[in-house]
Every structure is written in C-alpha cells, then in structure tokens.
N, C-alpha and C positions, 0 to 999 in steps of 0.2 A: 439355277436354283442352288440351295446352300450344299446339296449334297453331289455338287458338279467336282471333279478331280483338276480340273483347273483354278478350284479358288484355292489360295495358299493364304497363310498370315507371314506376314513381313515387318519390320519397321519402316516406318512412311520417311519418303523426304520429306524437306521444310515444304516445300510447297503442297503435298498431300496432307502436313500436319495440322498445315491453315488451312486447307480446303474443310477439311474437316471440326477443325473449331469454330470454324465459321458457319458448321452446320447444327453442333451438339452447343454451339451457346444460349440459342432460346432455352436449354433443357437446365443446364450446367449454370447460368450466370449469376439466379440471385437476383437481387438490388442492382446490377452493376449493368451498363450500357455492354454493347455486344465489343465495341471498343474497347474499355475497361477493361472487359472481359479477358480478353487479349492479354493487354499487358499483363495482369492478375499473373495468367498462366506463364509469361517469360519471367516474371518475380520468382516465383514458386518455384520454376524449374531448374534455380539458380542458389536453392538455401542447402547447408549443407547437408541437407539430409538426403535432399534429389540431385545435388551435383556430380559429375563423376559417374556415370553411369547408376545414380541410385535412383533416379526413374527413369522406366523408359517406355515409350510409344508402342502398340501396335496397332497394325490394322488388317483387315481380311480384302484382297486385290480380286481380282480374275483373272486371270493370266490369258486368257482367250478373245478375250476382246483387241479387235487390233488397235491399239495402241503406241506410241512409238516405242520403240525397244521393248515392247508386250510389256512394258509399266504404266496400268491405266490410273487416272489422273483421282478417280471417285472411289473413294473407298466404301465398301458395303457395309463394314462394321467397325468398328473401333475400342479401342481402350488403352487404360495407362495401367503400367503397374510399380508401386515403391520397393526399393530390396529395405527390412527393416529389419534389426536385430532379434534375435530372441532365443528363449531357453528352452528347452524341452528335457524332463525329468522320465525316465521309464526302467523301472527294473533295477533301481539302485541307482540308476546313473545318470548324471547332471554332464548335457550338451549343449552347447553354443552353437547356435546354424543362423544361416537368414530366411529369413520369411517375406515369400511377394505379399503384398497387400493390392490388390485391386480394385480401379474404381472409374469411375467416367464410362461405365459400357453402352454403348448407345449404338443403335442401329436409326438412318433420317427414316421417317414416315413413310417415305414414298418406296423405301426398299424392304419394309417390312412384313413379316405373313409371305416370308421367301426361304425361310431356316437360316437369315446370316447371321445369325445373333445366337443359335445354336452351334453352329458352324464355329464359329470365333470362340467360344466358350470351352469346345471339344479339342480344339486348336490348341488353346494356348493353356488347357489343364495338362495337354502332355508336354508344350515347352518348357512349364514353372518346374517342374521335374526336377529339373537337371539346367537351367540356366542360373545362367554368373557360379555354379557351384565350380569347385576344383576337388585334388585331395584333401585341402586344408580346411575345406569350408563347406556344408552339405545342407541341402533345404529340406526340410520332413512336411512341410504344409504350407498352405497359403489360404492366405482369409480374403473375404470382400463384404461387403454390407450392402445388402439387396432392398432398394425400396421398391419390391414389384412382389413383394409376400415370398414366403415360403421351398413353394413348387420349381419355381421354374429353377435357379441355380441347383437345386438337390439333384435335381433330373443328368445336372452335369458334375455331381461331386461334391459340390459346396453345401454340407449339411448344418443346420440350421440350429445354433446355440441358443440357449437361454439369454432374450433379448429382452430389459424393462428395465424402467428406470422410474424415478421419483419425481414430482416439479411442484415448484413454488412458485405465484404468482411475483412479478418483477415490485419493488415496492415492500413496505410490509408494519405492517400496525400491533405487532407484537412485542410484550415490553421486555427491549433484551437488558433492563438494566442486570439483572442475578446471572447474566452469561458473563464468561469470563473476556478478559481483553482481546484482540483480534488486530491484527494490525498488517496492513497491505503488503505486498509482496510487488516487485518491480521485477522489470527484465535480469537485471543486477543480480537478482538475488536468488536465479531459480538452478544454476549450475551446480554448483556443491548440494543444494538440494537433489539434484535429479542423483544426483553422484551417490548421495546416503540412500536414494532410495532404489535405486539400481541395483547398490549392494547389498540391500534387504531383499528383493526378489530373489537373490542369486540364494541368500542364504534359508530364505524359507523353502524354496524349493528341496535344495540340501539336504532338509530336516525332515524331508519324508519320510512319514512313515516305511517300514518295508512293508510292498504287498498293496502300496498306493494306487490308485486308477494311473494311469499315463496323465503330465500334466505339461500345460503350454504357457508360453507368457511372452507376448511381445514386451521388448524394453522399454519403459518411459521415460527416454534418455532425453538431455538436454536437448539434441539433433530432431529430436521427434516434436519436443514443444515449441522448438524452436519455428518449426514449419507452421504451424497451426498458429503461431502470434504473427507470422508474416502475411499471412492470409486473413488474418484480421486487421493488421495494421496495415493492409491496403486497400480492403472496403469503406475502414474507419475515417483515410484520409480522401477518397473519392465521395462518401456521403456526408462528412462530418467538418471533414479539411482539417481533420487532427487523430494522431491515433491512439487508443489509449495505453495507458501509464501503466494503472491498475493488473495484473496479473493473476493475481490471485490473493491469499490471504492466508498467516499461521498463528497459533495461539501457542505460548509457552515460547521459555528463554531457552531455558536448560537440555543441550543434546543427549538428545535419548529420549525425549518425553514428549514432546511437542507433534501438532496437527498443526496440518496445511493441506491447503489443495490449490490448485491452479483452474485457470477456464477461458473461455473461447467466447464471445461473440460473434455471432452467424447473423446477419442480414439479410432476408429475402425481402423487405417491403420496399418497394422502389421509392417511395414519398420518405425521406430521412426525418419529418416528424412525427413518423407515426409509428407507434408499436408492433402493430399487429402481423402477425409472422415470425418475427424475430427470436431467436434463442438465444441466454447466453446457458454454455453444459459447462460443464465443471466435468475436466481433462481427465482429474488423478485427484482422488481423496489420498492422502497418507498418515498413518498414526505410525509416527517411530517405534513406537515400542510393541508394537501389535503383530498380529500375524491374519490373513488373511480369514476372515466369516465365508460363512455361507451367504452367497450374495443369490441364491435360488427364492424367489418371491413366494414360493408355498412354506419358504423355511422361517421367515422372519417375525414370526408370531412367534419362536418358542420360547421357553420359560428360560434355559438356562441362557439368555441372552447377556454379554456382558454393557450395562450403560454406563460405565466409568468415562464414556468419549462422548458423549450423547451432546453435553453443553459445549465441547469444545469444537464439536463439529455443525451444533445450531449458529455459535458467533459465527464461524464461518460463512457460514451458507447466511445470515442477516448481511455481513458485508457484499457477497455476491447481487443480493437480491438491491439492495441499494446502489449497486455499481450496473446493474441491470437494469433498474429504472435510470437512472442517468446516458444510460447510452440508447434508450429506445426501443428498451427487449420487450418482448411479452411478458417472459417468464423464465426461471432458471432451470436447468434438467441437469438431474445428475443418473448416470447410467448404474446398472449391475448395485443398485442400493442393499450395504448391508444391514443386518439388523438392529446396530446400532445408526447408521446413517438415515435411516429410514425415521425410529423415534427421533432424529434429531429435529428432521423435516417437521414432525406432528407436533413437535414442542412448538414450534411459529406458525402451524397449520394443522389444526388437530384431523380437518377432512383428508391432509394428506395421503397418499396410498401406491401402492405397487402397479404399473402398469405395465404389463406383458403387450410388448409390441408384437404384431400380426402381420402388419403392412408396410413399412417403414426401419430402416436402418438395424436390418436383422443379422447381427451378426451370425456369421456360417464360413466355415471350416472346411478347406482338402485337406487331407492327411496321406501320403504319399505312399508308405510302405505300406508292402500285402497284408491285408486283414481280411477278418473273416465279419464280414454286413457291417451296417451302421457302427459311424465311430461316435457320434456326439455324446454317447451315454457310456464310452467307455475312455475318454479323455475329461480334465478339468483344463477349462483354459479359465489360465490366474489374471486375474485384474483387466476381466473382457468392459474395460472403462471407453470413455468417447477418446483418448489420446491416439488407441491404436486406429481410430476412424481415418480413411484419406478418399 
C-alpha cells in the first residue's frame, strides 16, 4: 500500500516512461490517437522550454517486489514537472527563482484506492524543495492545476487560488465595425513582444507598494509560448494536416500603447469536424501601458473601473472568436478576467459573466518557506493566465 517504506519516487527509464504513457494516454491524449500521443510527448519534450533538464519525469516504484536489480518495470504513480521562470516580490525585495509547474498526475485504475497517488504527491512536495536549485538559483513554490476540485491536492500543500475565467461562444454576430483595428500576430512576431512584457512584469512588481501582500508571477516568456504553440501545432497537423498561422492579435502601432494577447487551441473532439469540446484560451492579455487589475471575480463590478482598453481588448477577442470558429472550437476562454477584460467580453456578449471554477483547472500554489496556516490569502499571484497552465 502507499504508505509501505519500500515505495520510493525515482525518475523512470525509457522503458518505464513508455510503460507508462502507454497507460495515462486514454487520460492525457485528447483528440489524438494513443500513437500520436506518443510522439506529441517526444515533440514537447524537446522545445526549448523542456529541453535540458527543464522537464522531468517521475514516478513512485516499490522497491520490494522482486524485480531484476529491485527496478520494477509498473510504475504505481506518475507525473511530470516543468522547471519555469519566475518572480517573487516580498518585503521590498524583487527575486528571480524557478518554479516546478506540475502536471500529468495519474495514478492506472487498477492501482487506485491504494494511497499511491497520495504517496507521490507527499514525495515529490519535499523533492520540489530543493531540486535543480544551487547557491545561485533557489525555488520558493510550485504550482499545478487540479482537475479533481479543490480537496485533494490542498490535503498535500497545493492551496487552491482564485480560479475563473470569461468565454465567448467561437463565431460572433456582433457589429465590430466602432472597434478599433486588430491585426493577427504570427510566430514571428511574439519574441520582442514576450520581451516588453516580461520587462513589465519585472517592473510592476518593483513598484510595490511597501507593506504589499507577498507576490508571485511566473514569466510569460517567449520559451513558455513557445511550448503551448508546439502543442498545438501538432494536434493541428494530426487533425487538420496544417498548423495554424494565427497566434494571436494586437491593436495599436505606437510602443507604449498597444493591446495584444496571444492563444492556444486545445482539441479534445476526436471527429476534426466537429466543435464540440474544443477550446481555444487566450494565453496572456497585455496592455503596455497598464498595470495589473484586480482579476478577483467579486471585484469586477466596481465603479472605479478603468474602460479606456475595454474596445481594444473586444477587437481582440472578435479576432480570436473568428479564428476559433475557423479551427473547430467551441468557444474561447480567457482566464483571471480583469475588469476591463470582462466589459470587453459583454460588449460582443452582453450575457457574458465570471465563472469561478470548482472542478476543473484550479490553479493551486506550494509555497515552500515556514509560514504560519494558509498562504493563498496571503500571497497575489500576478498574471495567474492559461500561459503558466502545463
């Protein structure tokens, strides 16, 4: 059982690593044959963001079972974790560290209702600790995004953040002629973007008030988007036989001024003409000149709301929503909606509205140094968008 002194967590060989994707792909795959699948994951594990030790495998063994050289071949539990950049603000002081990001946790059916999936979780909250760190380089937290609700990861640390987002049906029958221009954004063009707005995170943080809650932000670095367009551009060419162009969308010439956001295409309908399932999220809203809202869904009714971005952020999201029907989405989702991102939504959909997710892709938070109870209510994690999702 899970709480035996013989199960350890390890990194799997190649051969453990397939045994195992071969068993979390009905879970894991989406649209995509258990094949596919497959490669999917050697694409992925090869972009610059996971190369070089930036993901890595584990799984939970038993060391008791005789096996040759006591390396048994069935892993009990599994998962991956990304090393990803990020800030941490506390006490006046602006830190650079890396943050694990976890995801793929999957324990097969038949070993479940055994604690191994507790067991691995307990495991590998004390490895994230203190792995890949050195003197130079230190980790203060690790995130993962829970679709099993709430309870069970808090039970092992991972506390549960303010998780909602906005959506728009894919399509759209609103007349955007009074919005301003809007014009597509390509692979081309998202580098020195990611670059201006990396160095706005760094400097908003900076601008802390003193006597600020403690605050987090993973990077939205080019290496990050980069991942999530490779993972699209290979479901794209497995369901489509093309991937798309499209990236995203900015409004305004003039640097300093201008809105963009970027987004993703997710596939889960295995039939490539049919909608239903499909999302495309929208990665990273960014207003150059702005500073980060209150993205809390009790907040975005208030009066002193600034809608100076409201239409430049509706053109946007009208080109998502038409780039969304074109690829076979349902609908578009943008996470952590501010208060102006939110009016922008109602401007092209006045039913539009805030949904606090319960069940599904809850962002939740380790925070590693000694505290004293829950930290979710005493950290802001900045720009908790779908980009840092893995």
């Amino acid at each position: 059982m899970g709480d035996s002194p013989a199960i350890i967590l390890v990194h799997p060989t190649e051969e453990e690593k397939l045994i195992q994707f071969n068993l979390n792909g009905a879970e894991w795959r989406g649209a995509l044959s258990l094949e596919a699948y497959l490669r999917r994951e050697t694409v992925l594990s090869q972009q610059t963001l996971t190369k070089d030790g930036g993901i890595t495998y584990w799984i939970l063994i038993d060391t008791s079972l005789p096996h040759q050289l006591g390396r048994p071949k069935l892993p009990l539990a599994s998962c991956e974790t990304y090393r990803k950049k990020a800030l941490v603000w506390q006490d006046g002081k602006l830190q650079e560290v890396i943050c694990h990001g976890i995801g793929s946790v999957f324990c097969a059916s038949h070993l479940r209702r055994r604690g191994y999936a507790q067991r691995l979780m307990t495991e590998l909250g004390k490895a994230l600790r203190t792995y890949q760190t050195d003197e130079k380089t230190q980790s203060l937290f690790s995130v993962l995004y829970s679709d099993i609700g709430k309870k069970f990861y808090k039970d092992f640390g991972w506390e549960p953040f303010d998780s909602s987002h906005v959506a728009l049906n894919a399509g759209t029958s609103a007349d955007a002629s009074s919005l301003p221009a809007a014009r597509p954004l390509y692979a081309e063009d998202l580098e020195e973007l990611c670059e201006i707005d990396v160095a706005s995170v760094r400097r908003n943080l900076e601008s802390r008030p003193k006597g600020s809650k403690t605050a987090v932000a993973l990077l939205p670095d080019i290496e990050t988007i980069r991942w999530h367009h490779a993972r699209e551009n290979f479901v794209g060419m497995e369901l489509h036989r093309k991937a798309p162009n499209i990236k995203g969308a900015i409004v305004g010439t003039e640097k300093g001024k201008r809105v963009w956001c970027y987004w993703t295409r997710m596939w889960y309908n295995q039939n490539p003409a049919e909608a239903k399932g499909n999302t495309m999220h929208i990665l990273r809203l960014v207003i150059e000149d702005g500073v980060w809202g209150d993205t809390a869904a009790s907040n975005v009714n208030g009066n002193s709301v600034d809608h100076s971005h409201d239409a430049a952020i509706a053109a946007l999201l009208v080109v998502a929503q038409r780039e969304a029907e074109e690829w076979k989405m349902e609908h578009v989702e943008m996470w952590a909606p501010t208060p102006a991102a939110l009016a922008a939504a109602q401007r092209l959909d006045p039913s539009a509205k805030v949904v606090a997710r319960d069940t599904e892709s809850i962002a939740s938070l380790q925070w590693f140094p000694e505290h004293d109870g829950p930290v979710a209510d005493k950290i802001d994690w900045i720009g908790n968008e779908k980009y840092g999702w893995c």
